[in-house]
ROFI-169214 format. One record per residue (C-alpha): x negated, y, z negated; residue in three letters; residue number from 1. Coordinates in steps of 0.05 Angstrom, whole numbers, plus 5000, padded with zeros to 4 digits. Layout:
N
X, Y, Z, ALA, NUM
...
//
This chain:
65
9691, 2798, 9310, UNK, 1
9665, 2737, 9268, UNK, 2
9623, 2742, 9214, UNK, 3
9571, 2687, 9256, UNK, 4
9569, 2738, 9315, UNK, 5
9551, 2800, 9273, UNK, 6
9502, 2755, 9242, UNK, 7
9476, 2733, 9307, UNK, 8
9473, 2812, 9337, UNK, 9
9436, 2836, 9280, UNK, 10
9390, 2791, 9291, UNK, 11
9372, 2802, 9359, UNK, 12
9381, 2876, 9344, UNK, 13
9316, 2863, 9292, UNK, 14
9280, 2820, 9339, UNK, 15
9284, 2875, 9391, UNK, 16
9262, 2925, 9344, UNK, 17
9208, 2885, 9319, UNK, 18
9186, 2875, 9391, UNK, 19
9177, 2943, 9395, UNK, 20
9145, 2969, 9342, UNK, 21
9093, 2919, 9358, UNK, 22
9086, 2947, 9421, UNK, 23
9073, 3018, 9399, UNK, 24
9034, 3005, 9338, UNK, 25
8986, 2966, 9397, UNK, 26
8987, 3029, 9427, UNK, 27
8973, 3070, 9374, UNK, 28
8921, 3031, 9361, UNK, 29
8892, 3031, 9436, UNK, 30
8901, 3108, 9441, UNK, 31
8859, 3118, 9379, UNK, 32
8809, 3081, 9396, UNK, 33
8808, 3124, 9479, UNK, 34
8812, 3193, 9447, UNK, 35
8760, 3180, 9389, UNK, 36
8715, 3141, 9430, UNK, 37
8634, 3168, 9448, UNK, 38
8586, 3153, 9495, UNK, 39
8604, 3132, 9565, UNK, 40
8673, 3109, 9539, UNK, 41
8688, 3180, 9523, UNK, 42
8653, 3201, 9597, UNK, 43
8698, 3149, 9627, UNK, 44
8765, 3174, 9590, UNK, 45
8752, 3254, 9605, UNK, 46
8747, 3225, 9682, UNK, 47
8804, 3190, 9677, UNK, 48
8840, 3248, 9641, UNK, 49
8822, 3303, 9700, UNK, 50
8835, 3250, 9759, UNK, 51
8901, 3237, 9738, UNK, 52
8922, 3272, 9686, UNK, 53
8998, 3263, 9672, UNK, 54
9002, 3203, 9709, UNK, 55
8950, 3171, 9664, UNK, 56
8991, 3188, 9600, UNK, 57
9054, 3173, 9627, UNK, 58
9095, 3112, 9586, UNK, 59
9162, 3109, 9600, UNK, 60
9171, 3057, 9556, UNK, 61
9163, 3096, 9503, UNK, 62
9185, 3154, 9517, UNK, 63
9249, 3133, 9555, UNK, 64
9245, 3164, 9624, UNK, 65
//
């Protein structure tokens, strides 16, 4: 293998990582401000939550399912 294509796999290796972290940190983010909220956001979520429980939490993309 040359040393251009490690180069070049690392790379995208980093750029797919980096992808992803974004993508949960967004979450993270989102999530915190759901399960801290008050008021009708918080009436809103605990509906949510007993409609459709799992389903509601469920991200595969994280997760890996």
């Amino acid at each position: 293998m040359a040393h251009q294509d490690v180069t070049q796999r690392f790379a995208a290796f980093a750029q797919a990582r980096w992808q992803r972290n974004a993508r949960v940190q967004a979450r993270a983010i989102r999530n915190g401000e759901i399960f801290h909220a008050t008021g009708p956001l918080q009436w809103a979520r605990d509906v949510g939550l007993r409609a459709l429980g799992e389903r509601l939490m469920d991200v595969p993309w994280l997760y890996g399912r």
